[in-house]
Backbone as numpy.savetxt, mean C-alpha at the origin, in Angstrom:
# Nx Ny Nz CAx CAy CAz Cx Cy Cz
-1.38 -15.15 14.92 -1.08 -15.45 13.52 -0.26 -14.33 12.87
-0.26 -13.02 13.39 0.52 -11.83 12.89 1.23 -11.63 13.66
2.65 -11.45 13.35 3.41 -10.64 14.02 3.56 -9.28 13.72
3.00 -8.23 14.41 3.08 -7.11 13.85 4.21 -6.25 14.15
4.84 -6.61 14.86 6.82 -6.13 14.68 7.27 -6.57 13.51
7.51 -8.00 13.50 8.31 -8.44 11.98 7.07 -8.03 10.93
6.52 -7.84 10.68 5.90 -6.65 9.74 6.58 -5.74 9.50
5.92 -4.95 10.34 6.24 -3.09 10.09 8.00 -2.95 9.64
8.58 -4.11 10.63 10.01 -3.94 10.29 10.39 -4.57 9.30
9.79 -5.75 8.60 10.09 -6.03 7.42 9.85 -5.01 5.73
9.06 -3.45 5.97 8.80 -2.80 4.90 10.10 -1.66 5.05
10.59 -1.32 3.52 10.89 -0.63 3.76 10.32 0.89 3.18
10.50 1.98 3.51 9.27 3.11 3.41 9.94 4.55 2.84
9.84 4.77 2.31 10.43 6.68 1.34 9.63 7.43 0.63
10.22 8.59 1.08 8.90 9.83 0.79 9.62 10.51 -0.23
9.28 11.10 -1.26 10.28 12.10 -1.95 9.27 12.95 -2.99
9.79 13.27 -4.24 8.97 13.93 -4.84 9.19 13.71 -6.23
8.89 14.16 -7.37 9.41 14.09 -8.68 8.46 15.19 -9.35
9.06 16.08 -10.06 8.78 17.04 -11.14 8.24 16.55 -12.47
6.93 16.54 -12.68 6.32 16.39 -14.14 5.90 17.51 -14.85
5.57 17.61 -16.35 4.98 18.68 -17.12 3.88 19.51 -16.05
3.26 18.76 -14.97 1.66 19.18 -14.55 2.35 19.53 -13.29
3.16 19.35 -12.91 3.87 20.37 -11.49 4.30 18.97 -10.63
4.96 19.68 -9.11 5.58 18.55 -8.36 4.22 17.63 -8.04
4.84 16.28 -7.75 3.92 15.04 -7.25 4.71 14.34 -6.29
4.09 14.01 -4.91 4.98 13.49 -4.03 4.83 11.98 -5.11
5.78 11.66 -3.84 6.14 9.75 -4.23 6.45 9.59 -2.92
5.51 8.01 -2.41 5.49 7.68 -1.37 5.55 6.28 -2.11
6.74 5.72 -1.33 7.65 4.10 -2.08 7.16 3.32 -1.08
7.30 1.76 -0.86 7.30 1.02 0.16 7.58 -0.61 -0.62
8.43 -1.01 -0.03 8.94 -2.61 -0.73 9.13 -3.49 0.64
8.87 -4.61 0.17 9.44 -5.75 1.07 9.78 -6.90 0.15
10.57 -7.69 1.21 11.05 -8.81 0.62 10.41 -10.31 0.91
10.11 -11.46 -0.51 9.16 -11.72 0.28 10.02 -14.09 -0.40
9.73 -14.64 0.19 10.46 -15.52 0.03 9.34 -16.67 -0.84
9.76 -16.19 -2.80 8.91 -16.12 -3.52 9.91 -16.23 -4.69
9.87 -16.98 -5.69 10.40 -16.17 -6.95 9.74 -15.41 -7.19
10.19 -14.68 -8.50 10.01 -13.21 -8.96 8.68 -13.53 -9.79
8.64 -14.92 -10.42 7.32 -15.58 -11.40 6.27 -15.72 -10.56
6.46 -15.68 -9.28 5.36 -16.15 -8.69 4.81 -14.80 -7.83
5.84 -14.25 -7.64 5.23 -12.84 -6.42 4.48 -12.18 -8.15
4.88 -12.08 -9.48 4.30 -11.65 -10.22 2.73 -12.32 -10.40
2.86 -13.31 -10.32 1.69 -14.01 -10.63 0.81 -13.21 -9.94
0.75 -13.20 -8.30 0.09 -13.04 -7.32 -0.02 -11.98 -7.04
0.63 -10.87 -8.24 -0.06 -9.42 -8.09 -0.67 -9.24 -9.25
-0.77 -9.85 -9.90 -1.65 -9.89 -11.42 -2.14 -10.77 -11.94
-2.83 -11.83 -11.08 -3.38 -13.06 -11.79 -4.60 -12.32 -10.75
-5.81 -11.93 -11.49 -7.52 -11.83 -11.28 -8.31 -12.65 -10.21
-7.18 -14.14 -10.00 -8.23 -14.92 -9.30 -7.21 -15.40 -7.77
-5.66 -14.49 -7.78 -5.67 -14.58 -7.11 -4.80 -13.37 -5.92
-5.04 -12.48 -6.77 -5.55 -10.72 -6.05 -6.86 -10.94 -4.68
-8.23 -11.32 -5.06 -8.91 -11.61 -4.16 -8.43 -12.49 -2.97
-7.56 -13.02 -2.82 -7.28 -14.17 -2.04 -6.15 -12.83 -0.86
-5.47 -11.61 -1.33 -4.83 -11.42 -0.43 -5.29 -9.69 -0.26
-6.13 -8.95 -1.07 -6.16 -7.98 -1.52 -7.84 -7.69 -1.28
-8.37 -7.53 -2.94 -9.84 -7.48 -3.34 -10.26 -7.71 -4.08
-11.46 -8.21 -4.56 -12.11 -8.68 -5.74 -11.49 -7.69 -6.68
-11.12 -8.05 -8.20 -10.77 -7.13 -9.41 -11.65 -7.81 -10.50
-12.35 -7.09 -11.25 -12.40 -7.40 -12.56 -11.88 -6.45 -13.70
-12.30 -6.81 -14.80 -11.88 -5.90 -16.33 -10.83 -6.91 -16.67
-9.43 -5.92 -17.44 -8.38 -6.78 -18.47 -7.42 -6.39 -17.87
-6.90 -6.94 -17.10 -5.75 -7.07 -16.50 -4.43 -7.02 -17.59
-4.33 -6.13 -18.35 -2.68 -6.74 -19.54 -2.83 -4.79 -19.98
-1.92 -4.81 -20.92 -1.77 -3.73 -21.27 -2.68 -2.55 -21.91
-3.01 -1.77 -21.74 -4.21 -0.95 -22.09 -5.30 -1.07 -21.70
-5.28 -2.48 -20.45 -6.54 -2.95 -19.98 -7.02 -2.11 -19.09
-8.56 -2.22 -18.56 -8.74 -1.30 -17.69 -9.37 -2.46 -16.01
-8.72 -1.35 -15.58 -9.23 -2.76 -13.93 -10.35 -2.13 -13.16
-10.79 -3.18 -12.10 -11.67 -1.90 -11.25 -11.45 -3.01 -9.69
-10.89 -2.56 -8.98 -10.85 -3.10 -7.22 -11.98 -2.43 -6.64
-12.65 -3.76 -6.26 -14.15 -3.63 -5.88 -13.98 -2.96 -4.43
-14.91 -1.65 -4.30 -15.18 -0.78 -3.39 -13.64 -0.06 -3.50
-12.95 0.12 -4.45 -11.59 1.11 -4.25 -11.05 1.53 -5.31
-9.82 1.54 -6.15 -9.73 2.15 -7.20 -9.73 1.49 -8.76
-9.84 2.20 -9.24 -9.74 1.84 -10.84 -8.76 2.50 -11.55
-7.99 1.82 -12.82 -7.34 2.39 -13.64 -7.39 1.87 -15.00
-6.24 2.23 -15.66 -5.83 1.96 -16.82 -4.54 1.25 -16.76
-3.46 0.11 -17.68 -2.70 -0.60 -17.21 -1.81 0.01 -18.18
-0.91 1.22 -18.14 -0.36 1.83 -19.48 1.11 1.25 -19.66
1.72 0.59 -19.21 3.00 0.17 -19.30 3.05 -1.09 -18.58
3.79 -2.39 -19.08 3.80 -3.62 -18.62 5.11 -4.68 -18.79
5.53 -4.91 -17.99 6.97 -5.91 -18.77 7.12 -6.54 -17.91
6.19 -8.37 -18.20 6.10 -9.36 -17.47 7.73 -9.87 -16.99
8.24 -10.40 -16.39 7.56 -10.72 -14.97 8.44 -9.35 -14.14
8.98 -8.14 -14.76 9.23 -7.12 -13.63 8.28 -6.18 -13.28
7.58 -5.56 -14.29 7.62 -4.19 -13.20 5.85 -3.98 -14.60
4.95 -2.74 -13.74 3.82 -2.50 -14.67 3.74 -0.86 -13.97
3.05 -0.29 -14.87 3.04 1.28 -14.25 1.30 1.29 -14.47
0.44 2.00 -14.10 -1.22 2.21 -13.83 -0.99 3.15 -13.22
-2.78 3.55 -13.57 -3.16 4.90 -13.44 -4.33 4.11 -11.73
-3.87 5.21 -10.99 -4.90 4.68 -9.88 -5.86 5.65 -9.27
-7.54 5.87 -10.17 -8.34 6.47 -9.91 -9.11 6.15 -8.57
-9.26 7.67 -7.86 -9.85 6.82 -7.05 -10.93 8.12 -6.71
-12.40 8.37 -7.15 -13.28 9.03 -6.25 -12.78 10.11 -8.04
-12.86 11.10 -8.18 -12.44 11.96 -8.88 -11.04 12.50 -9.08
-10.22 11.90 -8.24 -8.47 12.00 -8.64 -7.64 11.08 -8.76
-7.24 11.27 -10.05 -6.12 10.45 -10.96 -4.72 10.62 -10.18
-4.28 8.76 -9.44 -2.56 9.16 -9.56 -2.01 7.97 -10.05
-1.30 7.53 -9.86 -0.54 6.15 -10.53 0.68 5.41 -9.89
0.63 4.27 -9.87 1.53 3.38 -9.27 2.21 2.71 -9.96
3.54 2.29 -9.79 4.49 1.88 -10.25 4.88 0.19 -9.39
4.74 -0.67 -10.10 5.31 -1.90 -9.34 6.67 -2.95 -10.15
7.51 -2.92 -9.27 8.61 -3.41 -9.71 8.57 -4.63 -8.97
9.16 -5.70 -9.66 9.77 -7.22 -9.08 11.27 -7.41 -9.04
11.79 -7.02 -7.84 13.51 -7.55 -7.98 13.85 -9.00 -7.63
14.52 -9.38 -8.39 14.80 -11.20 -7.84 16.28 -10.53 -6.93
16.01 -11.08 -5.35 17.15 -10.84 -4.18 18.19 -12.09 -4.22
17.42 -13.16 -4.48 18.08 -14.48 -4.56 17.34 -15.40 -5.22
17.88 -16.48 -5.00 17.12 -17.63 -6.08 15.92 -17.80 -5.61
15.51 -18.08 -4.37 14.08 -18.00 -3.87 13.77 -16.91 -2.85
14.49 -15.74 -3.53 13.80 -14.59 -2.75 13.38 -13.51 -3.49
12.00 -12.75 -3.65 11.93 -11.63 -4.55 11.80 -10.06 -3.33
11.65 -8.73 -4.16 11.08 -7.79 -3.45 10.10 -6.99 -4.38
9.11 -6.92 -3.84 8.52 -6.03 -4.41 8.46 -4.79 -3.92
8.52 -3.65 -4.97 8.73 -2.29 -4.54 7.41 -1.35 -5.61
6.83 -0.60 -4.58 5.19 -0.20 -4.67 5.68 1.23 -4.98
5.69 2.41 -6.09 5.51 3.96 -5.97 4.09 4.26 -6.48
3.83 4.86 -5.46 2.56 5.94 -5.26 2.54 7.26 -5.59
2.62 7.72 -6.68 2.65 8.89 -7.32 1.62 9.94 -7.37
1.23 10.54 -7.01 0.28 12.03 -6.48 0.73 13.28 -6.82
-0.13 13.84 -7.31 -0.44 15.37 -7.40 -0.97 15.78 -6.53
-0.39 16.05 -4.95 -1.34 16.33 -3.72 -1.43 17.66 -3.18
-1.98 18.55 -3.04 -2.00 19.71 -2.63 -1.73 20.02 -0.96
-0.76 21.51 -0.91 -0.06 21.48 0.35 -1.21 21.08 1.10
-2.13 21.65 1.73 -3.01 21.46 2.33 -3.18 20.52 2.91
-3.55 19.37 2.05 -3.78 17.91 2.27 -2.59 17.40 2.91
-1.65 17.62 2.23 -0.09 17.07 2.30 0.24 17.70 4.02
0.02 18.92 4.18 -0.26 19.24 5.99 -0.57 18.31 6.79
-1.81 17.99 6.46 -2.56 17.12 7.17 -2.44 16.29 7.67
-2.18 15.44 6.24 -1.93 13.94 6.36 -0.66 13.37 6.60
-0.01 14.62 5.80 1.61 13.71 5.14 1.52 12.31 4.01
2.44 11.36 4.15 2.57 10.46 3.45 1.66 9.19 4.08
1.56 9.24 5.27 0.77 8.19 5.82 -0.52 7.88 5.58
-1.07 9.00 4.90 -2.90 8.73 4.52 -2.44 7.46 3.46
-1.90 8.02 2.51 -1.82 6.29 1.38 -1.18 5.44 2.26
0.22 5.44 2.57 1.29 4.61 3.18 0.99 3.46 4.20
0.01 3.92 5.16 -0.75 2.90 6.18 -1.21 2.11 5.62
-2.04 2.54 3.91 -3.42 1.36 3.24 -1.96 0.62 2.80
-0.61 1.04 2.25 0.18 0.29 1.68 0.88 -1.03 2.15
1.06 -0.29 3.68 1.42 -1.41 4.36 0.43 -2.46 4.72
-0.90 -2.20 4.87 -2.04 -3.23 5.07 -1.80 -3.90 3.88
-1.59 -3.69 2.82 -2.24 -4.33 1.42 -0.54 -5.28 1.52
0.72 -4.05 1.44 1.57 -5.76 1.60 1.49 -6.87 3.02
0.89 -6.54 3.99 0.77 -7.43 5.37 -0.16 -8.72 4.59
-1.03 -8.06 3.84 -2.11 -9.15 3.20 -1.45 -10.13 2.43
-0.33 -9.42 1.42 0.26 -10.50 0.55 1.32 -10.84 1.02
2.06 -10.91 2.27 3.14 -11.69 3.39 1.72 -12.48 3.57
0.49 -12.64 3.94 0.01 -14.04 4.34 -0.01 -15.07 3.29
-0.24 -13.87 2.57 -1.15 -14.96 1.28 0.14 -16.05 0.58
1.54 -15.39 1.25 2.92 -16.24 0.54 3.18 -17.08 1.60
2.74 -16.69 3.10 3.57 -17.36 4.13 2.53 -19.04 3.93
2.94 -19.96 4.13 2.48 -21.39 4.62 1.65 -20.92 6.15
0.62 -21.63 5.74 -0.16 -21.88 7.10 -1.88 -21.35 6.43
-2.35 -21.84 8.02 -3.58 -20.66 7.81 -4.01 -19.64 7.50
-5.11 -19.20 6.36 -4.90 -18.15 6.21 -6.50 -17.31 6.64
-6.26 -15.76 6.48 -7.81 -15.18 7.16 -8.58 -15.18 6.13
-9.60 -15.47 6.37 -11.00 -15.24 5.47 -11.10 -13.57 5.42
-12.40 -12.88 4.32 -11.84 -11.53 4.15 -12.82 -11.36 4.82
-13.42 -11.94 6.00 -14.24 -11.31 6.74 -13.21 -10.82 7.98
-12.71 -12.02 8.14 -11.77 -12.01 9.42 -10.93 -11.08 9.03
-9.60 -10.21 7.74 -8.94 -9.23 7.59 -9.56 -8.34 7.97
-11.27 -8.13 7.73 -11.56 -7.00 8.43 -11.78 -6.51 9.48
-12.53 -7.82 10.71 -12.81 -7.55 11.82 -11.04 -7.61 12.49
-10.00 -7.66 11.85 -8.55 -7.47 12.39 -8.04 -6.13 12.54
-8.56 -5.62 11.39 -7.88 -3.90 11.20 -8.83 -3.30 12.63
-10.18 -3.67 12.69 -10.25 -2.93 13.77 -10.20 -3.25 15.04
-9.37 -4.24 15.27 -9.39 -5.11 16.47 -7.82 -4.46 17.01
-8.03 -4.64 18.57 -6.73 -3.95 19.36 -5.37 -4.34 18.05
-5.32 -5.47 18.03 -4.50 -6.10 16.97 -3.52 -4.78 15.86
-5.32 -4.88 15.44 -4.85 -4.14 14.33 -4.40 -2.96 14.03
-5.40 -1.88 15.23 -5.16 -0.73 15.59 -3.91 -0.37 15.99
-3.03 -1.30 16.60 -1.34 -1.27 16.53 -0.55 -1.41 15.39
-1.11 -1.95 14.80 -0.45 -1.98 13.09 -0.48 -1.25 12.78
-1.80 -0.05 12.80 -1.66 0.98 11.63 -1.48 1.96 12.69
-0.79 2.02 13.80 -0.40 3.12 14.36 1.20 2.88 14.48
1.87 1.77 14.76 3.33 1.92 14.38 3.54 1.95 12.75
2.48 1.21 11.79 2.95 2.15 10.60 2.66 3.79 10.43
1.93 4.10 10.57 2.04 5.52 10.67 3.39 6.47 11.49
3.81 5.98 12.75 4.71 6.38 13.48 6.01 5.84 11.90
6.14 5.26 11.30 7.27 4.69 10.40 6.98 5.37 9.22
5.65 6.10 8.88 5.75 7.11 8.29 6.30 8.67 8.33
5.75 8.60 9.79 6.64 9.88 10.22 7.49 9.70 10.19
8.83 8.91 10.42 10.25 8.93 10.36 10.60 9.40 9.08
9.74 8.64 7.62 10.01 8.47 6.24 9.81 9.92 5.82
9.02 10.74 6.60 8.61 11.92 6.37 9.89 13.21 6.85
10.21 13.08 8.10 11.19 13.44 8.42 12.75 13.42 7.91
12.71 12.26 7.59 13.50 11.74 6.53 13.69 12.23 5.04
12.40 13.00 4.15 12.93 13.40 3.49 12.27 15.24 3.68
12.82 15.32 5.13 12.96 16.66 4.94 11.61 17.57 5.46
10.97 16.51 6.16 9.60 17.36 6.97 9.95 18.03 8.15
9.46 19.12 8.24 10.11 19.69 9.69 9.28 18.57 10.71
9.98 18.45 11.90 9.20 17.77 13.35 8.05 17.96 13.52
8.01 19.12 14.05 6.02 19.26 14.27 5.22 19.10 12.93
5.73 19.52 11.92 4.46 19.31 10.78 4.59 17.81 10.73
5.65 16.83 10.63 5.92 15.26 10.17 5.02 14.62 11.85
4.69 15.15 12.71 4.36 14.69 13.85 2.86 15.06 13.83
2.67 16.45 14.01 0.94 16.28 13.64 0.18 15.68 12.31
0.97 15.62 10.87 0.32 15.52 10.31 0.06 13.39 10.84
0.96 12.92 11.09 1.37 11.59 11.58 -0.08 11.16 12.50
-0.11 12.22 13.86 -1.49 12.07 14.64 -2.47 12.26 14.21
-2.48 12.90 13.10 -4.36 12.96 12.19 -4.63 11.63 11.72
-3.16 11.07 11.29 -2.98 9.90 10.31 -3.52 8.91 11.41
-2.81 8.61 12.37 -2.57 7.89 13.14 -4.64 7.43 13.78
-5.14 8.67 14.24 -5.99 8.95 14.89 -7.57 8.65 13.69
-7.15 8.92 12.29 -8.35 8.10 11.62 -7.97 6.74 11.01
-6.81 6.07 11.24 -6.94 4.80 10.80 -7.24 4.00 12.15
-7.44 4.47 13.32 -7.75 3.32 14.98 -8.95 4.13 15.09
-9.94 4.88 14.66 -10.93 5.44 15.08 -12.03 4.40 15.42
-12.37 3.78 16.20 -13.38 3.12 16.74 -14.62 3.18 15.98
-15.22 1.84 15.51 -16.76 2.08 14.67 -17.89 2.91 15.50
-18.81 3.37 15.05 -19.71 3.73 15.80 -20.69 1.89 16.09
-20.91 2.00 17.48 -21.82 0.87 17.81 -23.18 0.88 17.62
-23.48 -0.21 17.48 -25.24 0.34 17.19 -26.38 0.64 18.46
-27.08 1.37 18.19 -28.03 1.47 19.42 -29.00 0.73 19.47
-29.89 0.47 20.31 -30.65 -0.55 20.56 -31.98 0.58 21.24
């Protein structure tokens, strides 16, 4: 049911940075194109009832000043909004505040793209580690979800999305996205070995095998 080549190769992925009052914040981008008007790929990132269908349960006020909460993940505030292009939010998650940016481009008459920035205040440290791929992998899962939820056909139950991520399947997904992070990383300017190990930390906790139960 997935093709996980025309995936990975259908996103496209950029790392960069931007200067605010509170110091540098990476920006980690990622868009695809998805064969949708622009009214409808909008709908289906901001209509409440049908976020769950490709994503996760949301409640709160979805509109301007509203506040959201994605069940078991982040919460924000909705501070900027201009139906049907683009909304800016604050995306709390655990005790740190960053914010995402979502734009709607109409490509053609029945084609849109949506383009995702991930904005962070991340400290070198972390940024070592991980690089861009700690968010970037969940990014590409979350648009793989909404390529089903647009494509015609069958679709997975959210039991089945999960037993996928950790299935051989899936564990290839989020290891050639990660490898497509490292390029994006390199790309804007990571030396090799740091854009490569931080890539294998990445790489190595999104396929980490569950623990099984004992008996």
């Amino acid at each position: 049911m997935i093709d996980v080549a025309h995936q990975i190769n259908a996103v496209r992925r950029r790392v960069s940075s931007r200067v605010f009052e509170a110091g540098e914040a990476r920006v980690v981008t990622v868009s695809q194109v998805y064969d949708t008007e622009p009214e409808d790929l909008w709908d289906a990132c901001t209509d409440a009832s049908r976020i769950p269908r490709w994503f996760l349960p949301v409640s709160g006020e979805l509109r301007l000043g509203g506040r959201y909460q994605l069940e078991g993940n982040a919460a924000g505030t909705v501070e900027r909004c201009d139906p049907p292009k683009s909304f800016f939010a604050t995306w709390e998650y655990g005790d740190e505040t960053s914010w995402i940016e979502v734009r709607i481009v109409p490509e053609s008459a029945d084609k849109s793209r949506l383009e995702v920035e991930h904005i962070a205040h991340v400290d070198d440290e972390r940024w070592a580690q991980f690089g861009p791929g700690a968010v970037g992998v969940g990014w590409d899962m979350i648009l793989l979800g909404l390529a089903l939820h647009l494509t015609p056909g069958p679709k997975l139950a959210p039991e089945e999305a999960m037993a996928w991520q950790i299935s051989e399947e899936g564990r290839t997904f989020a290891t050639e996205s990660s490898n497509r992070w490292y390029e994006a990383n390199m790309a804007a300017g990571e030396p090799e070995e740091a854009a490569r190990a931080a890539a294998d930390r990445t790489t190595a906790a999104y396929t980490a095998q569950p623990d099984l139960p004992t008996t």
